[in-house]
N, C-alpha and C positions, 0 to 999 in steps of 0.2 A: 353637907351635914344633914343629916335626918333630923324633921320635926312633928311629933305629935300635935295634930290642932282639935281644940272640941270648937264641933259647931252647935250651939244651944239654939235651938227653933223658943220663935216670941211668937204667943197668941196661935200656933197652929194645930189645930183641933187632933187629937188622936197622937201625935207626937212631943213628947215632953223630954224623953232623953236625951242628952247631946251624942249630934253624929261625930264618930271618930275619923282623920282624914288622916295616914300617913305620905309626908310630901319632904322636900329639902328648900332650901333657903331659897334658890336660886329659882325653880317652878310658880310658873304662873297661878295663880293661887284660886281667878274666877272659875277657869273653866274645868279644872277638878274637881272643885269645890260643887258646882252646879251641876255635873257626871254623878258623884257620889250620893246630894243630897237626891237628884231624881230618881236612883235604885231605892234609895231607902222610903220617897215617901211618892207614893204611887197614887196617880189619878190629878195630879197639882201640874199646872203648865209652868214650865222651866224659866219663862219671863215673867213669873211673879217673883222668884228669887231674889232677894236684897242681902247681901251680905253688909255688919255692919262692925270695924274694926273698934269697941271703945277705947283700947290702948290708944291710938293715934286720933278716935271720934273722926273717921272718913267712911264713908261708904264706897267699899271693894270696886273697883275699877276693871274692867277685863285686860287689861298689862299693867296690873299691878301684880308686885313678885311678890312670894312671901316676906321675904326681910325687910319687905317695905311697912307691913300693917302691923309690924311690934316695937314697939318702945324697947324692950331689951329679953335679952333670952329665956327668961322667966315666962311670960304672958305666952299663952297659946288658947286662948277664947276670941270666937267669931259669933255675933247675935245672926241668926235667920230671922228675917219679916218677910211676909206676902205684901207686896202693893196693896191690895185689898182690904188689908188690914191697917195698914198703914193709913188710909182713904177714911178709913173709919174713925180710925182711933181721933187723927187730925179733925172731923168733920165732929165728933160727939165732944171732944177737948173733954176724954177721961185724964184719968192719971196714967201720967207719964205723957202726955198729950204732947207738950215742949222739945221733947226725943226725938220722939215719933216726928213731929212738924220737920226738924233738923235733918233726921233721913230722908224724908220725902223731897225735902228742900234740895239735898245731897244729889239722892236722885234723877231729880229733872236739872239741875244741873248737868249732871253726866251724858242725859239724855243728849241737850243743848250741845256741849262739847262735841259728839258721836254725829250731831245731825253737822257740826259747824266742820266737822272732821272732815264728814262726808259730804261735804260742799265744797273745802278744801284740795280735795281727791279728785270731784269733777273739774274745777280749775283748771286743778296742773295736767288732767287728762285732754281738756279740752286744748291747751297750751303745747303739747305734746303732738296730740293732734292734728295742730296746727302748723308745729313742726315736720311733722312726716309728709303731710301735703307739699307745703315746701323742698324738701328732701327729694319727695317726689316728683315731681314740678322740673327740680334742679337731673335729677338721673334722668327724665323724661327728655330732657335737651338735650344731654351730655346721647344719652341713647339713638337720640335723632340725629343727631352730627357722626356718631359712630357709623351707623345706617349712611348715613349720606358720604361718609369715606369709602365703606362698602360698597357702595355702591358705583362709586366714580373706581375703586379699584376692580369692580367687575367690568365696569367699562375697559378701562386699558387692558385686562385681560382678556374683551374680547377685540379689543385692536391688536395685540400681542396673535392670540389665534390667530386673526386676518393675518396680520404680517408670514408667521410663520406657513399657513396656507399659501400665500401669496411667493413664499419663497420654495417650496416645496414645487409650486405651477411651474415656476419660473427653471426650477431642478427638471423638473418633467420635459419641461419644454425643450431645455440647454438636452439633456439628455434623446428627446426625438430629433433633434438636429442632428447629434451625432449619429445618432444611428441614419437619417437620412443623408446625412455624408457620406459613411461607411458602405449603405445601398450605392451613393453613386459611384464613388470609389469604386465598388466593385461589378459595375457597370462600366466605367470606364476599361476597368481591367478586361471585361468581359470583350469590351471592343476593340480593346489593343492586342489580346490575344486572337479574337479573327481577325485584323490587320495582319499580324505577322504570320498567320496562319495563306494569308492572300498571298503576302509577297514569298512565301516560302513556296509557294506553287507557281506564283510568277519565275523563282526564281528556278526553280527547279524542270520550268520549263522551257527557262535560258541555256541550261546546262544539258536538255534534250538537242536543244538548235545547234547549240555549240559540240556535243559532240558529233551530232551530225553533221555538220559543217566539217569538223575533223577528219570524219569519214569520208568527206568528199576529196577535201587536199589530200589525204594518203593514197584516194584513188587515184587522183587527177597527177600527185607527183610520181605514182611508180606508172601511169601512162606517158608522161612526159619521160622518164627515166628510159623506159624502155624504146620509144620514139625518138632519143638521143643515142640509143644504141643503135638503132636500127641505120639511122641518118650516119654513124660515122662508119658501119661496114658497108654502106652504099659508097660512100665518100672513098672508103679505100680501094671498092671494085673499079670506082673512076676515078681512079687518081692520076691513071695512067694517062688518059683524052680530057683532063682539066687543067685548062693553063692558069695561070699565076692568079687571072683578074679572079678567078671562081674560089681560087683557094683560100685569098684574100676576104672574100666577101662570107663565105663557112667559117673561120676565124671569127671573123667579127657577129656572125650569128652564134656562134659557139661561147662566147664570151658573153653576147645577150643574156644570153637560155642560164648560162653561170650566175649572170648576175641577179636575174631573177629568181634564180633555185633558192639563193642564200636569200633573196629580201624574202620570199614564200616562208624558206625553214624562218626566219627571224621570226615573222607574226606568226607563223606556227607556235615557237615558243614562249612569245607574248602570250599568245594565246592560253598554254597550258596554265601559266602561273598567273592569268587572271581567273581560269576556274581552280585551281589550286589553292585560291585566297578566297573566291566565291563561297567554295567549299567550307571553310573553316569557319569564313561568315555567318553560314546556314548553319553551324554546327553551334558558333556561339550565339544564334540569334535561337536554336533549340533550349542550350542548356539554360538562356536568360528568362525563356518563355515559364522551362519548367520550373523554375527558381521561384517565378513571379503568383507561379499558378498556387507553388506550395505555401508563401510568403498570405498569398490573399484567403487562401483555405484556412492556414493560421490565424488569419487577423480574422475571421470571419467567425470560425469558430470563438473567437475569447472573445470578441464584439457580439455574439448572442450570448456568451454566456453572462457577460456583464450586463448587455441591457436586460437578461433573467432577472441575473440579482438584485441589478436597480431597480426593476419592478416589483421583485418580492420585498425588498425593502421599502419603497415606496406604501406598497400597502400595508405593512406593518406598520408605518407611521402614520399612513392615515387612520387605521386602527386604532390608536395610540389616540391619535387626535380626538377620534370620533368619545373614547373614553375620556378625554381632558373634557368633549363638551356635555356630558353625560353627567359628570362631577363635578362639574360648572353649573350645569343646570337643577341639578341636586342642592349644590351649595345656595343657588338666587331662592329655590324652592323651603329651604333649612331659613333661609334671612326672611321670607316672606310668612311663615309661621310662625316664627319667632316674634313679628310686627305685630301679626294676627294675634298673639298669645298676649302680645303686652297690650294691646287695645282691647284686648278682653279683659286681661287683671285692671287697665284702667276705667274702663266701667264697671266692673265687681267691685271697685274701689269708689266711684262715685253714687256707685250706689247705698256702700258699705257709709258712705260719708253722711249721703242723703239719710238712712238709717239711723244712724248716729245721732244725728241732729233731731230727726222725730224723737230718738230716744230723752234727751237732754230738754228738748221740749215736756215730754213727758215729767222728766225729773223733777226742772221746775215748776210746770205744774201740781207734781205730788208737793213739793218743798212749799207754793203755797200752801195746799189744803196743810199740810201738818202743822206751817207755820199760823194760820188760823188756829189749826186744834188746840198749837202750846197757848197760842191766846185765849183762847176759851178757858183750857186750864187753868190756865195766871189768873181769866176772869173769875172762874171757881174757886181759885185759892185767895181770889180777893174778899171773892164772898164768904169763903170759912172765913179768916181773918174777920172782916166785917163779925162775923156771927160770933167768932172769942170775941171781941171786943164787946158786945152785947152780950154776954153768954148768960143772965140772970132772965135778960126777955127771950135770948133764942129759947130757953129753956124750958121757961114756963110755954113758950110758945111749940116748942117739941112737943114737952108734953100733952098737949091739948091736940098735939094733930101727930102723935106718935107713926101713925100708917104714913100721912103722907111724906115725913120724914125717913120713915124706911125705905116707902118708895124712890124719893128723891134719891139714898143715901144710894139705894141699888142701880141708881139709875145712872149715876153719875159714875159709880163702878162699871156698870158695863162700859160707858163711854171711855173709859180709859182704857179698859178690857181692848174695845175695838177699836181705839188710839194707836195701843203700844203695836196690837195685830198687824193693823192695817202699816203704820211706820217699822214694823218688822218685817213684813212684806215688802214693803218697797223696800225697803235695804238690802233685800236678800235677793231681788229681783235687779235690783241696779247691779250689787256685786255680780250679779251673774252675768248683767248684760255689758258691765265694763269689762268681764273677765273673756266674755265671747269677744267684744271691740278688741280687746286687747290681744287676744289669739289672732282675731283675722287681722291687723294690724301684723302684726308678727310677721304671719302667714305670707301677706301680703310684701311685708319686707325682705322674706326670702324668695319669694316668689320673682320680685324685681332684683335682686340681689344673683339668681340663679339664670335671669333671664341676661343680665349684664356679664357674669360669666358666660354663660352660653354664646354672646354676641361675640365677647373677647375670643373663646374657643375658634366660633365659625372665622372672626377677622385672622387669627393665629394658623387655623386650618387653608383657609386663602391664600394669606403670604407663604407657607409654605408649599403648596399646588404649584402657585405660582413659580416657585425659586425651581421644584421641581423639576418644571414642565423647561425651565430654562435650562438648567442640568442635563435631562433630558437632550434637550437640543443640540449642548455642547457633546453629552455623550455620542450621541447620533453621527454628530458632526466627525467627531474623531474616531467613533466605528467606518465611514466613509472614508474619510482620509487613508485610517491602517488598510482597509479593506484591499483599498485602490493599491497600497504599498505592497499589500502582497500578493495582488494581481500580478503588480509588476513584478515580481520576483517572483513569483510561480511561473510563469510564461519563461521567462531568463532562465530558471532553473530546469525547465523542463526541456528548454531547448539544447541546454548545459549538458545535460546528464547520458554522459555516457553510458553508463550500465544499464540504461532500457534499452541500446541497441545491441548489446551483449548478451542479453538474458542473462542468466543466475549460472547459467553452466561453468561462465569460467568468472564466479564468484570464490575470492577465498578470503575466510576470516584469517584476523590474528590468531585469532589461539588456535584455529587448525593449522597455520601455518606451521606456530611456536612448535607444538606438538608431531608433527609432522617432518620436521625439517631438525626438532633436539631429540639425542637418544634420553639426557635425564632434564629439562629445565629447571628442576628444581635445585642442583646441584652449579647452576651455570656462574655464580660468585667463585668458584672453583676454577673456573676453565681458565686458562691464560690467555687464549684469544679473545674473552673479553673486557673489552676494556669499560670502568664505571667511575662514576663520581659522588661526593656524595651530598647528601641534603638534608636541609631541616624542613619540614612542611607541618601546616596546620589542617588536621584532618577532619571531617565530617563523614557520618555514614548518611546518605540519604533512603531518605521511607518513602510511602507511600502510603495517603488515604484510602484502604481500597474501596473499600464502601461508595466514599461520594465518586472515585477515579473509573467504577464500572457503572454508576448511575451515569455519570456524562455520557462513556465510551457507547455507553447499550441503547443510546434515545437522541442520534444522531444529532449529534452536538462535537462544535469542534473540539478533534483529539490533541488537545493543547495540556498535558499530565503534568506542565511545572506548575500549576496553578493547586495542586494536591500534594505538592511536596514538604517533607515536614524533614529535618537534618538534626541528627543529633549528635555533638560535639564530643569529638573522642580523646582532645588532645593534641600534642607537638607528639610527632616522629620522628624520631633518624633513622635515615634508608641509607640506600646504598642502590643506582638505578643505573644500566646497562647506556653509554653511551650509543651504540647504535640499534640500528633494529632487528629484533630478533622472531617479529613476526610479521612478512612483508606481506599485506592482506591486500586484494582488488580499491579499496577505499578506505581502507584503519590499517595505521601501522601501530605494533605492539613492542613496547620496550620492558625485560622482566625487571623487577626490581624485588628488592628484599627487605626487611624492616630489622634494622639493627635495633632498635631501643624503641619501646610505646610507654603511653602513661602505663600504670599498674602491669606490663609486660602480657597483657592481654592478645597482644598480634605481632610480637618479638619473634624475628625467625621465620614468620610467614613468608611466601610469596605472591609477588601480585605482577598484576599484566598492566601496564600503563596504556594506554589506546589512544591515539591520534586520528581524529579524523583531518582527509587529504582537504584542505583548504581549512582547516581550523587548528593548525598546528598552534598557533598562539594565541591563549583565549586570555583575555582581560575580563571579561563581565561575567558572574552566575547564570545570567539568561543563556549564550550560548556555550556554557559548561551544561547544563542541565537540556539544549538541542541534540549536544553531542549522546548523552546519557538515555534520550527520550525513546528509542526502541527498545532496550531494556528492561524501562519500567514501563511501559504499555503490553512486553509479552509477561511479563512477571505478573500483573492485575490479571488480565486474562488467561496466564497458566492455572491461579488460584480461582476465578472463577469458573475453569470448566472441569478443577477439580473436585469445586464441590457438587457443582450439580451431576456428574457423572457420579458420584458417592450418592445422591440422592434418586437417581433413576436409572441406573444402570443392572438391570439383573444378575450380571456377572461381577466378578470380584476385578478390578483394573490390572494388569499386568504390573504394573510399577506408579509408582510416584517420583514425580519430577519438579523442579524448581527453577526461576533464577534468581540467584542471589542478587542482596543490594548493591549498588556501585559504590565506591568510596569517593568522596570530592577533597581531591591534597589541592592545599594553595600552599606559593612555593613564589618567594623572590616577584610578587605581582601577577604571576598566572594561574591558571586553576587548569589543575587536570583532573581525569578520569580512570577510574582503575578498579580492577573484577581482583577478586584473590581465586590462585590458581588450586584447583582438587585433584590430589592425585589419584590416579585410575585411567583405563582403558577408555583414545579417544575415541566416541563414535559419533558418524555424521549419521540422520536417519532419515532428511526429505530435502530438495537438490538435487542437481548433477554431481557428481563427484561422490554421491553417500556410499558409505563403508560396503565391503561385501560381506562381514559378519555376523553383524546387525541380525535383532532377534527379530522375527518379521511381526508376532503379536505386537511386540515392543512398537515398532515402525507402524502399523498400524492406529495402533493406537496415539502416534503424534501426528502423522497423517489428520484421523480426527478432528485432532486440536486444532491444526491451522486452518482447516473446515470452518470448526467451531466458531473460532475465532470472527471468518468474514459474514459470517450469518448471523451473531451477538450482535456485532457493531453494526445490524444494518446493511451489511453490505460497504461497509466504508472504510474495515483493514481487514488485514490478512496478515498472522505471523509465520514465517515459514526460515530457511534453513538453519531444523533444530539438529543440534550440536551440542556434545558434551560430553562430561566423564559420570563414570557410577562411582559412589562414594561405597559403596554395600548397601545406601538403603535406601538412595534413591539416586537420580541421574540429576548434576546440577549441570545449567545448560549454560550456554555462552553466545554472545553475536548473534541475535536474532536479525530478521529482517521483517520490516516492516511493510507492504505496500499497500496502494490503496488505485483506484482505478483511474484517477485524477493524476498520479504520481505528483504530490503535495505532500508525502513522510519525506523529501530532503534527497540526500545523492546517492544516497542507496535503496529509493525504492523504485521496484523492477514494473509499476504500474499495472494496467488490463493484461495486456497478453498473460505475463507471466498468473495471475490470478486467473485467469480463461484455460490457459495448461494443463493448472493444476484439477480445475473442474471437467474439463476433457479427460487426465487419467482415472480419477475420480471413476468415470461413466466405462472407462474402459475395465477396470479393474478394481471394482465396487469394495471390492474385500479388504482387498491390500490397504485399501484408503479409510480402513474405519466406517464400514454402514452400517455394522451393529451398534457400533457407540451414538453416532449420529442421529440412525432412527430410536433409539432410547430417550435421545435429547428431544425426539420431534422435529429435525432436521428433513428435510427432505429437496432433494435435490434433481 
């Protein structure tokens, strides 16, 4: 509520009307009061003001409120006195002398209070003070013991480093073992194949002796043959002049010569079928040789390439390393500033201390000199008193020395003048300087406060390094493990893989089959020969990131596309799917199927091609339903990327647009298959053996391109080639790509180097056919 106050000035010279103050019950009533009156009387210092309530007879207090200084809602009168007048009035003891004393009285009471306030103040500052030293004292340990965990946990982390070093030596080491195994290994080999290279000439120089030896019994038996004829027509010229004893004794040579003929033929025959077995010897001591030679060629080749990649991973870890002690040593550098930083705030702070107490010195010193001054005053005001008490001799004694009583009276006013001044000063100088202690206190508290977080960060930053670096380790560990695993299985599969000795010629897809081999497959629910069954399955369309799936494919990084795959659920189908196969392909068998019922009837009536790849006929896990799927979606990323950059630099307009669509993933009673929906239109093959002869050649050209394109995106690391497919009217959706790559590591149907070497030989042969204008548009250069 609003109140009108008059403020009525006593005894000051030039001002007699009361000043008007509008204020409300609740406001402080000094310091408006002493605002208002300083406008209105100009050239008067603001600490002669005395406000003097007579409703309640108090003199104004600086938190006193208004509703404090009225007896009841009527009264709204405040007296104004000047100290100086007040000094006077009390020392001449005119009229009203008694009042006047009472204010003055009032006054230095208040005074006392303000001084005793602010003695109070410094106390509990002091006391507080004393507390935060304390405080600090107590964080200052806690902070050192934090430091000293830090520290023993930098320690173990760099025993951790050592260790992990030390295991890494010890990898290197186990690792140049092998490989100085594998050297001898293949030194051994090196000397078992001249060994058998020795005996095979040994032996082969047994089989020179021996059939020379041959040559000689066939000589030595048709002279003997013919020296048996010759002896029995002599025999029968004399048979006539040979008596009994002679014929008897040629008999018995005749019978010799017999017996030795057959022992001859025997080892003759011995003979044959010990080089006849020799032979076969040399033959399988050849084909074991060659065996051994391809066997060590093999193992030699994957034995460099793996101690390659042990090495390039090796150094990637020490890399790794080298960054763990880089961030290590950053982090001791971060702990050691931070030390640095708080033995600095703790000297700013004993210094700030040391200050303080000069100041507090200072205080008490001012709080004597003032507490002298009220003493001198009290002295003074003994001596008024004293002088009322006498006031007939002060008087007459005034009177008689009126100047030096002026003097005196002025004199005494100034000193209170330069009393209230000087104790105005220090008060305003103390406020200010507890208000600075009180700031850098503060300061200081957040200062330690930010430095204790900062500690906790760096210790949080630490154990997390740390856990990393362990993570890390395990990851590494299990990157080495899969790595080795599909070592193993790339050498197995490579060795496995039939179709790189086949080449692509007598590659055939499913759906070239399907189409190839039905006059309508869309109609084949129809046909009576064949026979279907039917099913419920739950269906997925799988996507494709392409964005992140041609950053990996383009910056030679493994072509691993499940890891971009995103599916989005279409529902339960009822089908109806072809018990046998309807499309007998090199590596994918194709079963058609039909879709009796979808959710919203969105793909009711379509058809689709189910696809088996040969060793994956029964899949249990998404992982190898989406191996099966992975050509697919690697030629579909890179059909869209080389259609857009051909849109973007290509001066000519593209002959066609072309696509592959998504696969669908049906799970079904526990397995998960794979499946293209079939488009009807004219099939054409356009790059392979076996491609169409109708084919538009721009058209072939221009896919020609793309599988170009393709192994020159990726680095040199795939290649999609035999494209295939139907024109819808408005573009060609393609089907069965194939993937290779020069390593043959895309799985059992990739046709490896040669076949990517082929295609860059006809490439050279017939520049045109193959897309060189799209090419050198893209900045291909071959």
């Amino acid at each position: 509520m609003k109140r009108t106050i008059k403020i009525q000035p006593i005894n000051i010279p030039g001002q007699d009307a009361p000043i008007i103050l509008e204020t409300i019950e609740s406001d402080l009533f000094y310091l408006k009061a002493k605002k208002k009156v300083a406008e209105t009387l100009k050239g008067y210092n603001q600490d002669e003001f005395v406000f003097y309530s007579k409703s309640k007879n108090i003199v104004v207090h600086e938190d006193d409120r208004v509703s404090k200084l009225f007896s009841n809602k009527d009264q709204n009168e405040i007296e104004l006195y000047l100290t100086s007048d007040l000094i006077k009035k009390v020392v001449s003891g005119g009229q009203g002398g008694g009042q006047f004393f009472q204010v003055a009285q009032q006054v230095m009471g208040q005074q006392q209070s303000k001084d005793n306030k602010l003695e109070n103040e410094i106390r509990e500052l002091k006391s507080e003070n004393f507390k935060i030293q304390n405080n600090a004292k107590i964080e200052q340990i806690e902070l050192n013991g934090q430091i000293a965990e830090l520290q023993e946990q930098i320690v173990e982390l760099k025993n951790d480093q050592k260790s992990i070093k030390k295991w890494y030596d010890e990898k290197v080491k186990q690792e140049e073992e092998q490989r100085a195994e594998i050297i001898q290994k293949y030194k051994d080999m090196i000397n078992a194949n001249n060994n058998l290279k020795n005996e095979m000439m040994q032996k082969d120089n047994q089989i020179e002796e021996l059939q020379y030896q041959l040559k000689a019994v066939e000589a030595e038996k048709k002279f003997n043959e013919d020296q048996y004829r010759r002896e029995n027509e002599m025999g029968r010229q004399k048979s006539t002049i040979v008596n009994d004893s002679q014929i008897t004794e040629i008999k018995r040579e005749s019978e010799n010569f017999k017996r030795l003929y057959q022992e001859e033929q025997f080892e003759r025959k011995k003979d044959k079928e010990q080089m006849i077995l020799f032979q076969k010897q040399c033959q399988e001591f050849k084909n074991k040789l060659q065996q051994k030679s391809e066997e060590l060629n093999q193992a030699r080749s994957i034995a460099e390439q793996e101690i390659a990649n042990l090495k390039e991973q090796l150094k990637t870890l020490e890399e790794k390393c080298e960054q763990q002690k880089e961030t290590i040593s950053q982090l001791k550098k971060d702990v050691t500033d931070q030390t640095n930083k708080y033995m600095k705030i703790q000297r700013q702070q004993s210094e700030a201390e040391a200050e303080l107490s000069l100041q507090i010195k200072t205080v008490n010193k001012l709080k004597e000199e003032a507490k002298e001054q009220l003493q001198e005053i009290e002295r003074k005001d003994q001596i008024i008193r004293d002088i009322k008490n006498t006031k007939d001799a002060q008087l007459n004694k005034m009177n008689k020395s009126e100047e030096e009583k002026q003097d005196r009276i002025n004199q005494l006013e100034n000193d209170l003048k330069k009393t209230k001044e000087e104790l105005r000063r220090t008060k305003d100088n103390l406020s200010l300087e507890i208000q600075q202690k009180a700031a850098d206190i503060i300061k200081l508290q957040k200062e330690l406060s930010n430095l204790n977080e900062q500690s906790n960060l760096n210790m949080q930053k630490a154990n997390q390094e740390i856990q990393k670096l362990f993570n890390q380790l395990d990851k590494e560990k299990d990157k080495l493990r899969i790595e080795e695993n599909k070592r193993v299985q790339l050498a197995k599969r490579i060795k496995e893989n039939a179709l790189r000795k086949v080449g692509d010629g007598k590659i055939i897809s499913p759906t070239e089959a399907v189409f190839r081999n039905m006059s309508n497959p869309f109609e084949f629910s129809k046909n009576e020969n064949i026979m279907t069954n039917d099913w419920t399955a739950q269906v997925e369309l799988i996507k494709v990131d392409t964005n992140k799936a041609i950053e990996s494919l383009t910056k030679l990084q493994e072509p691993n596309i499940s890891q971009f795959v995103n599916r989005e659920p279409l529902g339960n189908w009822q089908i109806k799917r072809s018990l046998g196969i309807n499309g007998d392909g090199t590596k994918r068998k194709g079963f058609l199927m039909q879709v009796v019922n979808s959710d919203g009837d969105r793909f009711t009536h379509q058809i689709f091609l189910v696809k088996e790849l040969v060793g994956f006929e029964r899949i249990v896990t998404l992982e190898k339903a989406l191996y099966v799927a992975q050509n697919l979606l690697i030629a579909k990323v890179l059909a869209e990327h080389f259609q857009e950059k051909i849109q973007k630099a290509a001066s000519e307009k593209p002959p066609c647009k072309f696509a592959y669509k998504e696969p669908f993933l049906l799970q079904t009673e526990g397995n998960y298959y794979i499946a293209e929906r079939l488009i009807k239109g004219t099939f054409t093959k356009f790059n392979g053996e076996g491609d169409s002869m109708d084919k538009d050649q721009k058209v072939t050209s221009y896919f020609n391109a793309f599988s170009l394109f393709t192994y020159y995106a990726t680095q040199k690391m795939l290649m999609v080639s035999n494209i295939q497919g139907n024109f819808d009217g408005a573009e060609f959706i393609l089907y069965d790509p194939i993937v290779s790559s020069p390593e043959g590591i895309m799985g059992d149907e990739d046709l490896a180097e040669p076949h990517i070497l082929q295609f860059q030989d006809n490439y050279k042969e017939n520049p045109k056919t193959y897309g060189k204008n799209y090419l050198t548009s893209l900045g291909i250069k071959i």
